[in-house]
FITIVEX-414007 format. One record per atom (N, C-alpha, C): residue number from 1; chain; atom name; x, y, z. Coordinates in steps of 0.02 Angstrom, whole numbers, plus 50000, padded with zeros to 5 digits. Example, Ala and Ser with C-alpha at 12.3 -4.5 7.8 and 13.67 -1.06 7.14 Angstrom:
<recs>
1	A	N	50660	49716	50390 $
1	A	CA	50615	49775	50390 $
1	A	C	50660	49835	50390 $
2	A	N	50642	49888	50354 $
2	A	CA	50684	49947	50357 $
2	A	C	50645	50002	50394 $
</recs>
This chain:
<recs>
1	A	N	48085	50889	50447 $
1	A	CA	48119	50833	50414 $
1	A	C	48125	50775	50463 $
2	A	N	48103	50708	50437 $
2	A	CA	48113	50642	50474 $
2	A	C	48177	50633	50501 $
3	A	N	48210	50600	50556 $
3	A	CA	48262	50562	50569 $
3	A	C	48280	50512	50542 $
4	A	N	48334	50505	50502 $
4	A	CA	48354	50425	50475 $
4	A	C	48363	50391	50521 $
5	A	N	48343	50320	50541 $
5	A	CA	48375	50272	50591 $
5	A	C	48403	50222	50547 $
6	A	N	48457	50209	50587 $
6	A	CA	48518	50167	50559 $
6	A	C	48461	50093	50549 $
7	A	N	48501	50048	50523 $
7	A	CA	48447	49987	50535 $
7	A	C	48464	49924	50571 $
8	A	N	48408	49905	50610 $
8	A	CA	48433	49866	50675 $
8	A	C	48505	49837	50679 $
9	A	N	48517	49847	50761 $
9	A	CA	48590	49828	50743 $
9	A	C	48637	49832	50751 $
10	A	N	48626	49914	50692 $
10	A	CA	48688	49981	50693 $
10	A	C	48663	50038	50724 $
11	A	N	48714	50092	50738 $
11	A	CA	48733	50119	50783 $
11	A	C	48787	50174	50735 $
12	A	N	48758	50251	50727 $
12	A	CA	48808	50302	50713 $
12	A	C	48811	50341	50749 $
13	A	N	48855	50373	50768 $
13	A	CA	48865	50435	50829 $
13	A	C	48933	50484	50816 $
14	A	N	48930	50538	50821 $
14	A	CA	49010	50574	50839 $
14	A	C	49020	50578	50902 $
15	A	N	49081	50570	50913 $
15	A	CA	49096	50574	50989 $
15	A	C	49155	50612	50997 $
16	A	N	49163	50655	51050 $
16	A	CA	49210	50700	51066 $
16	A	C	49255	50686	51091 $
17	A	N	49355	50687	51088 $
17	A	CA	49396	50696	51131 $
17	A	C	49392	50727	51192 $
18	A	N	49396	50725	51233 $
18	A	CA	49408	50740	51311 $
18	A	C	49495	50781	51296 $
19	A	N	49488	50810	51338 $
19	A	CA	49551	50838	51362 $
19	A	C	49613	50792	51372 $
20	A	N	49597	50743	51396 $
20	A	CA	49641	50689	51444 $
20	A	C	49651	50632	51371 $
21	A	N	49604	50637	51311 $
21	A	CA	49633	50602	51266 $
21	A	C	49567	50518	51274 $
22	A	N	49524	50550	51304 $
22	A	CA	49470	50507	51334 $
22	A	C	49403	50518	51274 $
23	A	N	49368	50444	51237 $
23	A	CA	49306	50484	51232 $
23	A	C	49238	50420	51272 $
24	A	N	49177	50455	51262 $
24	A	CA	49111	50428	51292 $
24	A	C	49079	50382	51252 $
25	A	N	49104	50315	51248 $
25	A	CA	49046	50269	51226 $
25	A	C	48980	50274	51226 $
26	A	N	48953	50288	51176 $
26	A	CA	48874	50316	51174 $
26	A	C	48810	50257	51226 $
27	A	N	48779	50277	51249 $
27	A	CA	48732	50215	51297 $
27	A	C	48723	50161	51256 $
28	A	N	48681	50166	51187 $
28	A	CA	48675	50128	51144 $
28	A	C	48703	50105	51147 $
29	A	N	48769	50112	51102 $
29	A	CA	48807	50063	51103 $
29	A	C	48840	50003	51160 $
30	A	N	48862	50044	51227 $
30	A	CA	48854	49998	51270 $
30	A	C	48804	49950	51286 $
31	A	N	48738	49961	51291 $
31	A	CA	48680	49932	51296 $
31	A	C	48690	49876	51244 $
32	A	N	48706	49890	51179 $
32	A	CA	48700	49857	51137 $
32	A	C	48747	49797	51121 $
33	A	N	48804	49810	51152 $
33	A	CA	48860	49750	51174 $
33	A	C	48877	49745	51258 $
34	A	N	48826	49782	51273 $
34	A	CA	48830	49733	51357 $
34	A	C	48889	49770	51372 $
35	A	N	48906	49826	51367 $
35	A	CA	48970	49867	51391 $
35	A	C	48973	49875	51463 $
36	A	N	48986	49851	51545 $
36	A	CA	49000	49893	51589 $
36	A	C	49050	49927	51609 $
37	A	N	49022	49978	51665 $
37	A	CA	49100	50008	51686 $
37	A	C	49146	49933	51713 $
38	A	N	49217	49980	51704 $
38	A	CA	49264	49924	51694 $
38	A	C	49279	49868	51663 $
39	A	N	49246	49847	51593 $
39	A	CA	49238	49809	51560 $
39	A	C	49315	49817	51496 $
40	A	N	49344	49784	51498 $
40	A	CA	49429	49792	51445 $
40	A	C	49369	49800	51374 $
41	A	N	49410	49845	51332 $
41	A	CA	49414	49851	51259 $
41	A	C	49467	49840	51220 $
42	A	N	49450	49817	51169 $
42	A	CA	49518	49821	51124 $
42	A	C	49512	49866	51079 $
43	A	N	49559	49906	51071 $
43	A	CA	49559	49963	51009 $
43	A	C	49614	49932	50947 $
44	A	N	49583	49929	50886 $
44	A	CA	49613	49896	50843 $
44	A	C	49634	49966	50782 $
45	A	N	49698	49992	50773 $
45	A	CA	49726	50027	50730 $
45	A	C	49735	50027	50667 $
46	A	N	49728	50067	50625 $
46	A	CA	49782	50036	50552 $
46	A	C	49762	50121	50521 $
47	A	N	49824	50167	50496 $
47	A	CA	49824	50221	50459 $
47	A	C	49780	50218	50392 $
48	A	N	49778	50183	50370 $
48	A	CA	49730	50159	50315 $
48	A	C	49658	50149	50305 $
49	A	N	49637	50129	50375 $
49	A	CA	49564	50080	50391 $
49	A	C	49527	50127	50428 $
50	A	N	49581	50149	50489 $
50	A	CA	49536	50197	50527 $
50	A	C	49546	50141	50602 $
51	A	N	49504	50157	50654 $
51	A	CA	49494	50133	50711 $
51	A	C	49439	50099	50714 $
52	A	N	49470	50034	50764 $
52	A	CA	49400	49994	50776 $
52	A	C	49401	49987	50848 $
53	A	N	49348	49961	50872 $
53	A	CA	49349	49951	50938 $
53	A	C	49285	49886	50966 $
54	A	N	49319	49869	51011 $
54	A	CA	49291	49778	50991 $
54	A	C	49288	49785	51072 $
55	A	N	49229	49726	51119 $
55	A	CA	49232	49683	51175 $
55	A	C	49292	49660	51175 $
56	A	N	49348	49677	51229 $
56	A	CA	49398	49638	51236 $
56	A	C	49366	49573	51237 $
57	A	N	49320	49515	51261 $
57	A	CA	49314	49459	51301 $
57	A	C	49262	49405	51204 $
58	A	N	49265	49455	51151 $
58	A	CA	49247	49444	51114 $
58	A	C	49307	49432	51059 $
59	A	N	49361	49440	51053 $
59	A	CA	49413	49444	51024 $
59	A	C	49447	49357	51014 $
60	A	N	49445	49329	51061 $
60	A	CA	49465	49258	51055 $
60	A	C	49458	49225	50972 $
61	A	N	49408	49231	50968 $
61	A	CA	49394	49183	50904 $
61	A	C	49423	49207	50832 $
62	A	N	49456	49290	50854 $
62	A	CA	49491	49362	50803 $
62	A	C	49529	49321	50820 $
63	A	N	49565	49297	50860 $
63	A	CA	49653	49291	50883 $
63	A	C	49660	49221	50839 $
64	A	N	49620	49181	50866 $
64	A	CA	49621	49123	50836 $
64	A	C	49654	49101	50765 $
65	A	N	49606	49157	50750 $
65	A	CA	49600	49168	50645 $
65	A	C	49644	49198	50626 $
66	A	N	49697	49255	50669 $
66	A	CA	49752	49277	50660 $
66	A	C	49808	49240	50660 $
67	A	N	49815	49209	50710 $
67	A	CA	49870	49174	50738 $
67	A	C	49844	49101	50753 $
68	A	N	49824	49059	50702 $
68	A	CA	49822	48994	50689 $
68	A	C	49875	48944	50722 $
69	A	N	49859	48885	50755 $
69	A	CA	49921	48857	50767 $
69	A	C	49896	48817	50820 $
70	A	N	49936	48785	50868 $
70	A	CA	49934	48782	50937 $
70	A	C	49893	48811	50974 $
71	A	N	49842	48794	51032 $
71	A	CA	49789	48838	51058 $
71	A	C	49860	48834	51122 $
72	A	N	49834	48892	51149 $
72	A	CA	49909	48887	51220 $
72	A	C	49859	48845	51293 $
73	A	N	49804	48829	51269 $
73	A	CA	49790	48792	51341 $
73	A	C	49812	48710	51339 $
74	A	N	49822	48706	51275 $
74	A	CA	49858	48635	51258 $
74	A	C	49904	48599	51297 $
</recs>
């Protein structure tokens, strides 16, 4: 039987808890947003939605659209 590949882009994987409550960003995916070690993430919550997880240094323009207003470098 063939392998489905996702289509350019995307990216599916399961990934395992660690002991410590830790899991392994798949290479792909790092590769694929320029992930290095030590690089901040943001993990985005909601009981409903499920988990997301975003480039901390990509989030600005999220915050923006959230919290409209005043930019604080003003």
């Amino acid at each position: 039987m063939a392998k489905l590949k996702p289509p350019k882009g995307k990216f599916v994987a399961t990934v395992k808890v660690g002991p410590k409550g830790q899991i392994i960003v798949p290479k792909e995916v790092r590769d694929m947003f320029q992930i290095e070690p030590g690089d901040m993430l943001l993990l985005l919550a909601d009981e409903e939605q499920g988990i997301g997880i975003l480039p901390y240094d990509s989030t600005g323009q999220m915050f923006d659209d959230m919290f409209p207003g005043k930019n604080q470098e003003e």
